[in-house]
C-alpha positions as CSV (number, residue, x, y, z in Angstrom):
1,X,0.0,0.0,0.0
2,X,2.8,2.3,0.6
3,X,4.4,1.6,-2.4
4,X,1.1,2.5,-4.0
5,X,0.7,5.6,-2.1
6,X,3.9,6.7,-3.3
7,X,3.9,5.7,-6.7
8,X,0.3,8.0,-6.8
9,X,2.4,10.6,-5.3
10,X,4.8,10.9,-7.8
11,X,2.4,10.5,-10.8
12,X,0.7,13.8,-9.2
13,X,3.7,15.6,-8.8
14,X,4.7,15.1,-12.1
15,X,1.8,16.5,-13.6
16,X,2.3,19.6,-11.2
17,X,5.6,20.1,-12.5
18,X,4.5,19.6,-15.8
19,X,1.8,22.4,-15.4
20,X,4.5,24.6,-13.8
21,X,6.8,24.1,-16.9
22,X,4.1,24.8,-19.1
23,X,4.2,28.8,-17.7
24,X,7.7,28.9,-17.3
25,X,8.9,30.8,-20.4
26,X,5.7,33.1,-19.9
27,X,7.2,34.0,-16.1
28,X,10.3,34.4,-17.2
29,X,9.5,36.9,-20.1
30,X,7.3,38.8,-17.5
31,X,10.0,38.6,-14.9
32,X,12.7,39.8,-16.8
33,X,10.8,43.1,-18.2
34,X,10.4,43.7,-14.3
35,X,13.9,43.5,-13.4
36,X,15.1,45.8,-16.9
37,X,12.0,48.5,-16.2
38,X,13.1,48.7,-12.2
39,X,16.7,48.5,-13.0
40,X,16.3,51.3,-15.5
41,X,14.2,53.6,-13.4
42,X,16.3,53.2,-11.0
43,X,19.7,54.1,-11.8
44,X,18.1,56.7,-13.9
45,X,17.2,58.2,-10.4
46,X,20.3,56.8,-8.4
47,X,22.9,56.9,-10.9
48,X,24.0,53.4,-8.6
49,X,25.9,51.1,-10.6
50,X,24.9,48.1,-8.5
51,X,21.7,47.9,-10.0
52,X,23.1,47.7,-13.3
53,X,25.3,44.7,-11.8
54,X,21.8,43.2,-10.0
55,X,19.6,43.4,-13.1
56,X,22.6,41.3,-15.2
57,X,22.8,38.8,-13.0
58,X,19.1,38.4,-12.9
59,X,18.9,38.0,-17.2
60,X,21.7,35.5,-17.0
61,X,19.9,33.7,-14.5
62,X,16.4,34.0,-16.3
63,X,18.7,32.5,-19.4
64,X,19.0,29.6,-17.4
65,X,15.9,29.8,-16.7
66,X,14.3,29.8,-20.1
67,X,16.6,26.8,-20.9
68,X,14.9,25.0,-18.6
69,X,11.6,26.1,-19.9
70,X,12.7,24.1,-23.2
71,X,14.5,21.1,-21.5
72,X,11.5,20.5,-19.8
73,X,8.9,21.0,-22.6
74,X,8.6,17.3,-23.7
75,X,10.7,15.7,-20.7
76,X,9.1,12.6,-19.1
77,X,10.1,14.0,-15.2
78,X,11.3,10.3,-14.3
79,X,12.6,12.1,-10.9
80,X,9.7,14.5,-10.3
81,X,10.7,14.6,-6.2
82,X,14.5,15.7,-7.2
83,X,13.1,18.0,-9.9
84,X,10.7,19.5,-7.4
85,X,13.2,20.3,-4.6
86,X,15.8,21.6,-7.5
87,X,12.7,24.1,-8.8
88,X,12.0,25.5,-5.1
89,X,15.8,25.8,-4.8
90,X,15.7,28.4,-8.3
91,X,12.4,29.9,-6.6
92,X,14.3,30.8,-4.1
93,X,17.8,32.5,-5.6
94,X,15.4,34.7,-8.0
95,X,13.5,35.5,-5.0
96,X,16.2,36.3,-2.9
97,X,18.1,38.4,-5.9
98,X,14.8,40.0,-6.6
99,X,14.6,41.0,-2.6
100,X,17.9,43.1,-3.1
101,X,15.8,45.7,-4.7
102,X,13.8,46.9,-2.0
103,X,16.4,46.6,0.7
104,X,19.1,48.9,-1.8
105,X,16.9,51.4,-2.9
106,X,13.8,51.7,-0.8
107,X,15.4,53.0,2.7
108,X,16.6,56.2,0.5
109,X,13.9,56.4,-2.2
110,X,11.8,58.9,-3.0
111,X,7.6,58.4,-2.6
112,X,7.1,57.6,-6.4
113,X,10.5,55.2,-6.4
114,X,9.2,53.3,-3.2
115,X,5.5,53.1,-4.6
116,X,6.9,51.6,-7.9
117,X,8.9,49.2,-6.2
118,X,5.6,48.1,-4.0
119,X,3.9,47.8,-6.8
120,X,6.7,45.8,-8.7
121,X,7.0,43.2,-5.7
122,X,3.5,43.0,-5.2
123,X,2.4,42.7,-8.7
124,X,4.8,39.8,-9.1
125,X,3.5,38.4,-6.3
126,X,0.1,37.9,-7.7
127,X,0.8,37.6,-11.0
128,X,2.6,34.6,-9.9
129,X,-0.8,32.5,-8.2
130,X,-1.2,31.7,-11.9
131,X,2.2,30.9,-13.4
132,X,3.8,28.6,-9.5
133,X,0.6,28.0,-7.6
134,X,1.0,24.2,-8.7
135,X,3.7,23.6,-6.7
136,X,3.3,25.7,-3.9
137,X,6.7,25.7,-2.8
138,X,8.0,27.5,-5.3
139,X,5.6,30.0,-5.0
140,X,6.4,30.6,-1.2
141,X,10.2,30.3,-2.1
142,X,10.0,33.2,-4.1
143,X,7.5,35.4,-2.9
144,X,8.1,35.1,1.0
145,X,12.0,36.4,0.0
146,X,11.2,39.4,-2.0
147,X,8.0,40.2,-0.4
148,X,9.6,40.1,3.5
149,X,12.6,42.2,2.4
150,X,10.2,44.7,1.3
151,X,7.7,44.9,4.0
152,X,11.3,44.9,6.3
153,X,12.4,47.8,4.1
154,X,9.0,49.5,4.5
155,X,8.8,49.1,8.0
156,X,12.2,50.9,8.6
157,X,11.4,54.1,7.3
158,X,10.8,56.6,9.8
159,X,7.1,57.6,8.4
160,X,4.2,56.3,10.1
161,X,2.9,55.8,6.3
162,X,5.3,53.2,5.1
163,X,5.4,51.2,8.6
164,X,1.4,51.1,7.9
165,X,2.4,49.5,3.9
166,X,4.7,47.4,5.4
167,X,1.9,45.4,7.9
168,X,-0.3,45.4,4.3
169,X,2.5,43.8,2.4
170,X,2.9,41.0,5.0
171,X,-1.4,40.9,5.3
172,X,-1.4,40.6,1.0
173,X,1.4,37.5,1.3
174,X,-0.5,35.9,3.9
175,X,-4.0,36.1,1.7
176,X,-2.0,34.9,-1.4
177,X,-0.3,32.0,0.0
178,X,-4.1,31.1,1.2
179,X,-5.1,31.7,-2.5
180,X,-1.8,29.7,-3.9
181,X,-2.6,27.1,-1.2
182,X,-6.4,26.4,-2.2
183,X,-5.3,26.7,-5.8
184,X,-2.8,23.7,-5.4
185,X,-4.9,21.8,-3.6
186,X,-8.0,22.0,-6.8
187,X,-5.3,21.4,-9.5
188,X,-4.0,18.6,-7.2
189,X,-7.7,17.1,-7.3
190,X,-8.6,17.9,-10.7
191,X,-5.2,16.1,-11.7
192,X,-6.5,12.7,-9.1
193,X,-9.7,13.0,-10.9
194,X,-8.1,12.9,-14.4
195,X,-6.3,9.7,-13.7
196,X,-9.4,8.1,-12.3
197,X,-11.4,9.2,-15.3
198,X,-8.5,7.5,-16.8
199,X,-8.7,4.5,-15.4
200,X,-12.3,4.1,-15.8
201,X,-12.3,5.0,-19.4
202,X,-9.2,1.9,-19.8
203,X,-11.8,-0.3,-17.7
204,X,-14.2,0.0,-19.8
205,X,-12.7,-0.4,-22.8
206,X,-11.1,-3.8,-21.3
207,X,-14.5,-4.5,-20.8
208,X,-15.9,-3.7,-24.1
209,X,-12.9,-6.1,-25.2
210,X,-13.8,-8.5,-23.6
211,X,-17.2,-8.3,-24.4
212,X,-16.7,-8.1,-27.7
213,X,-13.9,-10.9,-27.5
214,X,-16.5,-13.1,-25.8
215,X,-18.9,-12.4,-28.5
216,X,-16.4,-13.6,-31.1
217,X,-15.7,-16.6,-29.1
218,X,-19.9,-17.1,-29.0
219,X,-20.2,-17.0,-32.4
220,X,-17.3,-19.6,-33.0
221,X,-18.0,-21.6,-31.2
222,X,-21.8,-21.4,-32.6
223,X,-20.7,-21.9,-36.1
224,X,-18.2,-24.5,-35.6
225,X,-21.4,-26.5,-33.0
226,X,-23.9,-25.9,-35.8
227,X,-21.4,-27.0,-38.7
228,X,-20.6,-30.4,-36.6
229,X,-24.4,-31.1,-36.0
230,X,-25.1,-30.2,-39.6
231,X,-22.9,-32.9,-41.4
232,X,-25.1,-35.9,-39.9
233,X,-28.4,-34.1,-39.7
234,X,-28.3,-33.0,-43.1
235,X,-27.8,-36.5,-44.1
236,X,-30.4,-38.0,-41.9
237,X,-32.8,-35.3,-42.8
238,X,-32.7,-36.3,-46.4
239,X,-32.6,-40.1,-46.4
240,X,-35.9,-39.9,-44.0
241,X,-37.6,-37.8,-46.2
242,X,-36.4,-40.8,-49.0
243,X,-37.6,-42.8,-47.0
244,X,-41.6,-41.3,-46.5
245,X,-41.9,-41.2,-50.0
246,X,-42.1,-45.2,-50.5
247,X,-44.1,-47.3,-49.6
248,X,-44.9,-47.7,-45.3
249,X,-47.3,-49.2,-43.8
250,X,-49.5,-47.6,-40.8
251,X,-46.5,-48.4,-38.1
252,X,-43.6,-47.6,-40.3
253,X,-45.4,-44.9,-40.9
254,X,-46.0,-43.4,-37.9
255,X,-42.2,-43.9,-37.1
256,X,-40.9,-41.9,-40.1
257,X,-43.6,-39.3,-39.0
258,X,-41.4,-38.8,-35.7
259,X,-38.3,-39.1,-36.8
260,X,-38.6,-36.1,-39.1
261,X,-40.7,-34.4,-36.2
262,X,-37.5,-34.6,-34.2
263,X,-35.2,-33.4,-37.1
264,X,-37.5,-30.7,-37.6
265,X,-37.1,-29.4,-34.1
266,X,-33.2,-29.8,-34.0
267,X,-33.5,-28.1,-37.4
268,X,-34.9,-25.2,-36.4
269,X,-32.4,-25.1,-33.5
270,X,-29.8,-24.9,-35.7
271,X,-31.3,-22.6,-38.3
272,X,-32.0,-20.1,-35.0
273,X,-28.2,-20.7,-34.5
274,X,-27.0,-19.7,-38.0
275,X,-29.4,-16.8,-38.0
276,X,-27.5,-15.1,-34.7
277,X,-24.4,-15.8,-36.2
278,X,-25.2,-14.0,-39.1
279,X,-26.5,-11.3,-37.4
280,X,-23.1,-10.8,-35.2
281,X,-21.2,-11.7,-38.7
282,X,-23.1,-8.8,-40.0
283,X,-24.1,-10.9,-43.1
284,X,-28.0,-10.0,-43.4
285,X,-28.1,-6.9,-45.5
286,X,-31.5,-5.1,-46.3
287,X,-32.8,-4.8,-49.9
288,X,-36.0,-2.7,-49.1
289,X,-38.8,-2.2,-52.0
290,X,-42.6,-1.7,-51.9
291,X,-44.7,-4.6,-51.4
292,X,-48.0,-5.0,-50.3
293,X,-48.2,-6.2,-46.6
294,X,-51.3,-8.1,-46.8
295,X,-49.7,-10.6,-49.5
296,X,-47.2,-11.4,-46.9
297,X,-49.8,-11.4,-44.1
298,X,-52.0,-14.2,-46.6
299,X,-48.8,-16.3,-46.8
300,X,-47.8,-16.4,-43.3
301,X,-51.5,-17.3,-42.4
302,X,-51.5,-20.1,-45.1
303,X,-48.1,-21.8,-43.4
304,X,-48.8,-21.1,-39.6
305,X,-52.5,-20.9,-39.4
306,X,-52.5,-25.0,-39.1
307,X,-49.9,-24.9,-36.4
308,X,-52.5,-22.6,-34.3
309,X,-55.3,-25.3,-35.5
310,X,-53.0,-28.0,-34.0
311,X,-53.0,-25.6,-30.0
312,X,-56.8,-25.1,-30.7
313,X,-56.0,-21.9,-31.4
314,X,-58.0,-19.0,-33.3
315,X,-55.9,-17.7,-36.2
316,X,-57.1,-14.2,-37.6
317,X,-55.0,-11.3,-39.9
318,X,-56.8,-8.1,-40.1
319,X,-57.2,-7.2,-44.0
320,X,-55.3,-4.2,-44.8
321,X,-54.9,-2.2,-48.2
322,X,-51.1,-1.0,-46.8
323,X,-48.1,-1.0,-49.0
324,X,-44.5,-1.0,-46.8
325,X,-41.1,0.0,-48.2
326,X,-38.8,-2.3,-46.7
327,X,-37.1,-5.9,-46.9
328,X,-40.0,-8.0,-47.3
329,X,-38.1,-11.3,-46.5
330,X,-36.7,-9.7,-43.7
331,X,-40.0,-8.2,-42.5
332,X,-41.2,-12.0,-43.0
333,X,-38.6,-13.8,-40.5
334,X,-39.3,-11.2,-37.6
335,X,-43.1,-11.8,-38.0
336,X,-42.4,-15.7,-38.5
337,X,-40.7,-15.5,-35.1
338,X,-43.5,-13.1,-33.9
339,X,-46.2,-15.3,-34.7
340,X,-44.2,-18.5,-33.8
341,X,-43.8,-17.2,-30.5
342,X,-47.2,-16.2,-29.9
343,X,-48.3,-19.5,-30.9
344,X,-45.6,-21.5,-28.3
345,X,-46.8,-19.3,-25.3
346,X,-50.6,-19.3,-25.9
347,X,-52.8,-22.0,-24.5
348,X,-56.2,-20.5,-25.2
349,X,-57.6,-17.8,-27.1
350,X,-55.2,-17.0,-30.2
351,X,-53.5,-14.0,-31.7
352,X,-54.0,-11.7,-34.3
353,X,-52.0,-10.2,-36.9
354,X,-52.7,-6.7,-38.1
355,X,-51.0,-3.3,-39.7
356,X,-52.0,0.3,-38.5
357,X,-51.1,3.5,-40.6
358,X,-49.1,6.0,-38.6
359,X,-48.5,9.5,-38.5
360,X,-45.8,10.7,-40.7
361,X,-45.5,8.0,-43.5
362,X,-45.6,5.0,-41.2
363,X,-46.8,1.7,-41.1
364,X,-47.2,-0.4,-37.5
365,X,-47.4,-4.1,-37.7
366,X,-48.5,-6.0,-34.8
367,X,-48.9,-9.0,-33.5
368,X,-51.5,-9.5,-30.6
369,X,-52.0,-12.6,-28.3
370,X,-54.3,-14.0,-25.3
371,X,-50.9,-15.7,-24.0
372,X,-49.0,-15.9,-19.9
373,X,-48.1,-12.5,-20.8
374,X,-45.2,-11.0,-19.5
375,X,-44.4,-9.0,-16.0
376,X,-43.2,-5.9,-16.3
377,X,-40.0,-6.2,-15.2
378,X,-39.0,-8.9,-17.6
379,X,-39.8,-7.4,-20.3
380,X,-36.1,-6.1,-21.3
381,X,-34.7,-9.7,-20.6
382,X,-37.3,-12.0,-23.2
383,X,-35.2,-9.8,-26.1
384,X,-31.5,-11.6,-24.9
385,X,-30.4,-15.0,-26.6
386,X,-31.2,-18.0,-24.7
387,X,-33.8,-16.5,-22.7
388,X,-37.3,-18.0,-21.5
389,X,-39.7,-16.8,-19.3
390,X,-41.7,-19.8,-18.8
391,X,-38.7,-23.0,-19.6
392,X,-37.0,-23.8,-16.5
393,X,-36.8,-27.3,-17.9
394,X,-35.5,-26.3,-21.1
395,X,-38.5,-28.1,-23.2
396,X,-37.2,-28.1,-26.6
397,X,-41.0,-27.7,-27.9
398,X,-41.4,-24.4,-26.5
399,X,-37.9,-23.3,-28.4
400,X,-34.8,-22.6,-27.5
401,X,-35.0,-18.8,-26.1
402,X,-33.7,-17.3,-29.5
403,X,-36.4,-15.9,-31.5
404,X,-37.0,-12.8,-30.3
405,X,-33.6,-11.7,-29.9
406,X,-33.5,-13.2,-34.0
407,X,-36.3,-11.0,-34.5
408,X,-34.6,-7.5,-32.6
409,X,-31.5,-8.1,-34.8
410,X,-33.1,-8.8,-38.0
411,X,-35.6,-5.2,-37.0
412,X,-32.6,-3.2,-36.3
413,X,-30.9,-4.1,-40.0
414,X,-34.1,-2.7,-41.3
415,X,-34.2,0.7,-39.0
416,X,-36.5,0.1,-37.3
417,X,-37.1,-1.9,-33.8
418,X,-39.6,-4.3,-31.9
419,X,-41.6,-3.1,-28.9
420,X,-43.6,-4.9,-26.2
421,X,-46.8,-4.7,-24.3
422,X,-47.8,-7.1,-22.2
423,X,-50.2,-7.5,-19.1
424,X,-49.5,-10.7,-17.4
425,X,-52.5,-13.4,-17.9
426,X,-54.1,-11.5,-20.4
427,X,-51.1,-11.2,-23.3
428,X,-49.3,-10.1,-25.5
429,X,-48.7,-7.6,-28.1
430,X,-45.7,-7.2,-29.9
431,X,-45.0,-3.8,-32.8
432,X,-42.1,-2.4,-35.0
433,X,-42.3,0.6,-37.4
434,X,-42.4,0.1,-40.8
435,X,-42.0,2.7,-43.6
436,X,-44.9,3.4,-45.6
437,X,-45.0,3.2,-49.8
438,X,-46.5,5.6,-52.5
439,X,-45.5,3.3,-55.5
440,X,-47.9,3.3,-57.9
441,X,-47.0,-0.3,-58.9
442,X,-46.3,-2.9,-56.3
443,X,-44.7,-6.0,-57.1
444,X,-46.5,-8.8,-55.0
445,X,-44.6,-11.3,-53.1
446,X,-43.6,-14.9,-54.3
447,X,-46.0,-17.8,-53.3
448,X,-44.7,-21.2,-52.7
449,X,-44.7,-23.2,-55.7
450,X,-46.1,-26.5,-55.8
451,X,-44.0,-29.4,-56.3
452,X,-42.4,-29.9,-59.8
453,X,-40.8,-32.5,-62.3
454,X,-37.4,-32.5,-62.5
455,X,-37.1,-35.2,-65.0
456,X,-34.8,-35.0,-67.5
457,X,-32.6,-32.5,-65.7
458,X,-29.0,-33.8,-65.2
459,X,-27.5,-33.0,-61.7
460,X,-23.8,-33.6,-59.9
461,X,-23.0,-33.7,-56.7
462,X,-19.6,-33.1,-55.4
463,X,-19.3,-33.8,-51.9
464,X,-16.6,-35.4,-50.2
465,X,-18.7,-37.1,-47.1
466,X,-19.9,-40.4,-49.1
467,X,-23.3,-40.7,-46.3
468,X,-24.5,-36.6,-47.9
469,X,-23.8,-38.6,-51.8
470,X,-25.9,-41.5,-51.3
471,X,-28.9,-39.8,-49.5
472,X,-28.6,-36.9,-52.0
473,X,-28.7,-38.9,-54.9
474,X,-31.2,-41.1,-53.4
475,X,-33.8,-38.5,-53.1
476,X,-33.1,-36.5,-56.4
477,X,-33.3,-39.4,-58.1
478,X,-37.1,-39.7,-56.4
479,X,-37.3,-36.3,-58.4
480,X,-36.6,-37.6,-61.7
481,X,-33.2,-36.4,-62.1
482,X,-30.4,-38.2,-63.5
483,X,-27.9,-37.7,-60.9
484,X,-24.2,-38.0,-60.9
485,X,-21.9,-37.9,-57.5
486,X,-18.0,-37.5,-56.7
487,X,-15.9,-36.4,-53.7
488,X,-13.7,-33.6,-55.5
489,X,-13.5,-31.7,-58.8
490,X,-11.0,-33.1,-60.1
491,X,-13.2,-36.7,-59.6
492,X,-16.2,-34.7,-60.8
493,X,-14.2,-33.6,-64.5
494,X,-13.0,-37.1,-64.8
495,X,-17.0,-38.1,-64.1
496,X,-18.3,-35.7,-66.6
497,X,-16.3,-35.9,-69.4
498,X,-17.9,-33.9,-71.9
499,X,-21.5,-34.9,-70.5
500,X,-24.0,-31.4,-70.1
501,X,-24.8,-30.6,-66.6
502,X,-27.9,-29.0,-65.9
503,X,-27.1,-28.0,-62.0
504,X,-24.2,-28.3,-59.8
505,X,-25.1,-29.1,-55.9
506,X,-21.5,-28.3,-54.1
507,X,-20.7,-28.7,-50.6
508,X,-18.2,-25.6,-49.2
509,X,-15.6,-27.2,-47.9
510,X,-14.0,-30.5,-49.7
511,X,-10.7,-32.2,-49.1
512,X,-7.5,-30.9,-49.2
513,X,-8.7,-27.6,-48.3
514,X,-10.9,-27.1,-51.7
515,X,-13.9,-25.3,-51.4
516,X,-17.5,-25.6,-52.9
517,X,-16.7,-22.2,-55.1
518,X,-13.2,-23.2,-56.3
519,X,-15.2,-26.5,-57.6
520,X,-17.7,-24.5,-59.1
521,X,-15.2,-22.7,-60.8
522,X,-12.9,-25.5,-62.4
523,X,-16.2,-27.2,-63.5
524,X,-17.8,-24.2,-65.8
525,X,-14.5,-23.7,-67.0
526,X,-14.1,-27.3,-67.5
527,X,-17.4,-27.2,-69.6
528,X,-17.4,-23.6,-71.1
529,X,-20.6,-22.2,-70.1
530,X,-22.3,-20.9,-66.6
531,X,-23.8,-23.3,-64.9
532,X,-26.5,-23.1,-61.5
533,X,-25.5,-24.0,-58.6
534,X,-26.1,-24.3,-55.1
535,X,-23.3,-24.4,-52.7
536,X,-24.8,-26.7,-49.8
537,X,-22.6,-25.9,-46.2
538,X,-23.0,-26.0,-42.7
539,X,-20.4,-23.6,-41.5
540,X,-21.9,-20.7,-40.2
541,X,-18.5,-18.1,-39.7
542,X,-18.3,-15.1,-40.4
543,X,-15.7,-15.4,-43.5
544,X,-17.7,-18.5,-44.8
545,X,-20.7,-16.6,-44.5
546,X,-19.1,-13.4,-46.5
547,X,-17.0,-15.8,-48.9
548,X,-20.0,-18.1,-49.6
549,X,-22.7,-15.6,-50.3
550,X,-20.7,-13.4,-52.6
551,X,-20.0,-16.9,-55.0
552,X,-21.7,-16.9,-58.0
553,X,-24.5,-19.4,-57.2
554,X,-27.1,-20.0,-54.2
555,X,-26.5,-20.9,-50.9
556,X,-28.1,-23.6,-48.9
557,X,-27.1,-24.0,-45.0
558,X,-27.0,-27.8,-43.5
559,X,-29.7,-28.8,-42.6
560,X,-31.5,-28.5,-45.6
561,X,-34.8,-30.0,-46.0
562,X,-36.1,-31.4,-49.3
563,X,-38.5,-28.8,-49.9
564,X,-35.6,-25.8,-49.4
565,X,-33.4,-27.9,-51.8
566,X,-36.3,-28.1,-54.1
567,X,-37.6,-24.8,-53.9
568,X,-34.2,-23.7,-55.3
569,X,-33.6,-26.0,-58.0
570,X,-37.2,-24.7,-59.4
571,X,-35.3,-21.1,-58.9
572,X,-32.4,-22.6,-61.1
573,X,-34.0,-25.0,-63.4
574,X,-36.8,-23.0,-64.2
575,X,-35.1,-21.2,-67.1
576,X,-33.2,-23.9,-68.5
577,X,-34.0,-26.5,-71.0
578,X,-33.1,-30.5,-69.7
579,X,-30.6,-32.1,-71.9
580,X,-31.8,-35.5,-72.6
């Protein structure tokens, strides 16, 4: 602790010293005009040749002085204790040459002499509260010197008068070393406060490190999870799907029916898990344009309506005429996790989904529910990852605490953000802002297609897991594509030959550290033309996710069901003619 103490003591000094450096050469200057002006006047009055002598020694001195000035400009004061004492020691010698003055000339001066002399002390006196006052030992080396030697000189002269000046000299040092004194002591605190601010400020920011550090550790750590859970479910997901679409009886059935039930759920654990890491990856970009929000509102409905059929739930949208100008996919995830949400934590009733016009160009969409609700005070906590209200048991049917705080990031990369409501046991209603459109010509949204043939359309697969091949080709053959596998591109050339490919389906990373795009590029160079493709990959990092989405060809995260993979092939195939 002493060591401490110290160590604090020194940093202050330091700065002290460094403020008293800073006014130095200013001082000097001042002081030095002082000396020539009383040195002039006087001999002019005198005719004494000592103060000739007196006012040199002085300006050499003040040379030395304004040496220091520069020395001391940018020096690091590694001794500030020695530097200290040898400052109070100069303080002193000036003060003491200064002090000459009065005791030469004053006994014998005339009235105007001794009142300039007064006023030459005492002006220096309190000019100097503002140039030594932080380090107060300087300033009481130099003014108790000259200003005693005057009030002494004073105080011998035989008027009344002067003895009187001489007991307000002595009064004025006495209230300026009070005023020097305070002084010190507010620099000295404004210098402690400083370095606390200091420290506080380089807290922070080593908490904001490792904040953010932990963050980037978080989303690592995601990806690589999600990317190792992928592999095998996206494998699984696929061959099950096969497997529904031949012929089961009741039991088998019922067995396949669960299976993909439980893929499903750990499928939408990952997707939530990919969708945060995105979010921190800054990867979701907004591409805003009108559309008309009751198409979206009619879709939704269509897909989640029978999930709120399945709670006993009633499922209701409130028509509206409104056009938005924003991300309409985007605007579709945060009210998929909206509505999803409601859905999971209502047992009775059901919610509704509806869009209010708002002052100044604005839209409000909300979605209402007869759920728990929430208390008040958790309402700031339901929008932080992996938090539930109402899972103590961690019940992977009621979710895995991640779609609202999807839903908050996904608003805020659209401007705008989600709010709550809530009264506990009566519900919920949840509302974000969206921008309101004049276009005169509204593109609708995309509906879901319904299943298509593929047949005729020629597909390869380059994947270097030999489980992904077989369940891949498995179920586009079910498709009717002809498909062809390998486990590199340069097996894939080989393969092809000078066979037309209608659709590459690439997984990112292959062996030997090859990736999905570098495949994707040997192979259209290898057969002259563009050709689709879809890049299929579970890694969810930041670089992947940058790399992979600025490839020339669509990206498909692990794991993918059949209806995502088929969806896009319709996106691919749709404009191109099968080669038979």
């Amino acid at each position: 602790m002493k060591f401490f103490s110290s160590t604090i003591r020194d940093t202050v000094l330091r700065e002290q010293l460094k403020q008293l450096h800073r006014n130095l050469l200013p001082e000097i200057l001042a002081f030095t005009l002082v000396v020539v002006l009383a040195a002039g006047l006087v001999y002019r009055w005198s005719g004494d040749t000592r103060v000739v002598l007196w006012a040199s020694i002085i300006v050499l001195l003040n040379c030395f002085g304004i040496a220091r000035a520069f020395i001391y400009r940018n020096d690091a004061l590694t001794k500030p204790g020695l530097i200290g004492v040898w400052e109070t020691i100069m303080a002193i010698v000036n003060g003491t040459l200064f002090a000459l003055l009065p005791l030469m000339v004053v006994p014998d001066a005339t009235p105007e002499i001794t009142m300039w002399i007064v006023f030459a002390c005492t002006g220096l006196a309190a000019g100097s509260i503002a140039t030594q006052s932080s380090w107060l030992p300087v300033f009481l080396g130099f003014n108790i010197t000259q200003m005693c030697a005057l009030a002494y000189a004073l105080y011998h002269r035989d008027e009344p008068v002067y003895q009187g000046l001489a007991v307000g000299v002595m009064l004025l040092l006495v209230t300026l070393s009070l005023f020097a004194l305070n002084l010190q002591s507010t620099i000295r605190q404004a210098i402690i406060l400083r370095f606390e601010n200091d420290g506080l400020i380089h807290k922070l920011r080593s908490a904001l490190t490792q904040t953010d550090e932990a963050n980037r550790a978080k989303s690592v750590f995601l990806a690589s999870a999600s990317h190792d859970l992928r592999q095998p479910l996206h494998a699984l997901g696929l061959l099950t799907e096969t497997i529904g679409g031949t012929s089961l009886n009741s039991q088998q059935s019922e067995i396949q029916q669960h299976m993909m039930s439980a893929i499903d759920s750990t499928r939408t654990m990952l997707d939530s898990l990919l969708n945060i890491s995105k979010l921190d990856a800054g990867a979701i970009s907004s591409e805003p344009k009108p559309f008309l929000v009751q198409s979206l509102f009619s879709k939704l409905e269509a897909e989640l309506a029978p999930t709120a059929d399945e709670h006993d739930l009633i499922y209701r949208t409130r028509e509206t005429i409104a056009a938005a100008h924003s991300d309409p996919f985007i605007v579709e995830l945060i009210l998929r996790n909206l509505i999803a949400n409601a859905i999971r934590y209502t047992t009775k009733g059901g919610l509704l989904v509806a869009c209010r016009t708002r002052p100044r160009d604005a839209l409000l969409i909300e979605v209402w529910d007869t759920g728990i609700g929430i208390a008040p005070d958790k309402l700031n906590d339901i929008f932080r990852e992996f938090n539930q209200l109402d899972n103590p048991e961690r019940d992977a049917h009621k979710g895995f605490g991640l779609g609202l705080a999807i839903a908050q990031g996904l608003a805020k990369t659209i401007d705008s953000e989600i709010q709550v409501s809530s009264v506990l046991g009566r519900g919920t209603v949840f509302r974000f802002a969206l921008p309101y459109s004049t276009a005169e010509i509204i593109e609708d949204l995309p509906r879901h297609n319904r299943a298509v043939d593929f047949s005729g359309a020629k597909v390869l697969v380059i994947d270097d897991d030999a489980r992904i091949r077989a369940s891949m080709r498995a179920l586009i053959q079910t498709w009717g594509c002809t498909c062809l596998d390998a486990e590199s591109a340069i097996e894939a050339i080989e393969l092809v030959g000078e066979q037309p490919i209608d659709l590459l389906l690439v997984d990112y990373r292959l062996r030997e550290g090859r990736t999905g795009r570098e495949a994707i590029h040997d192979l259209r160079l290898h057969l002259g033309h563009h050709v689709p493709a879809i890049i299929i990959t579970g890694d969810t990092g930041t670089e992947r996710i940058i790399e992979a989405q600025s490839a020339d060809a669509l990206l498909l995260h692990k794991p993918a069901s059949a209806t995502q993979l088929q969806r896009m092939m319709q996106t691919l195939l749709k404009t191109q003619t099968p080669r038979h």
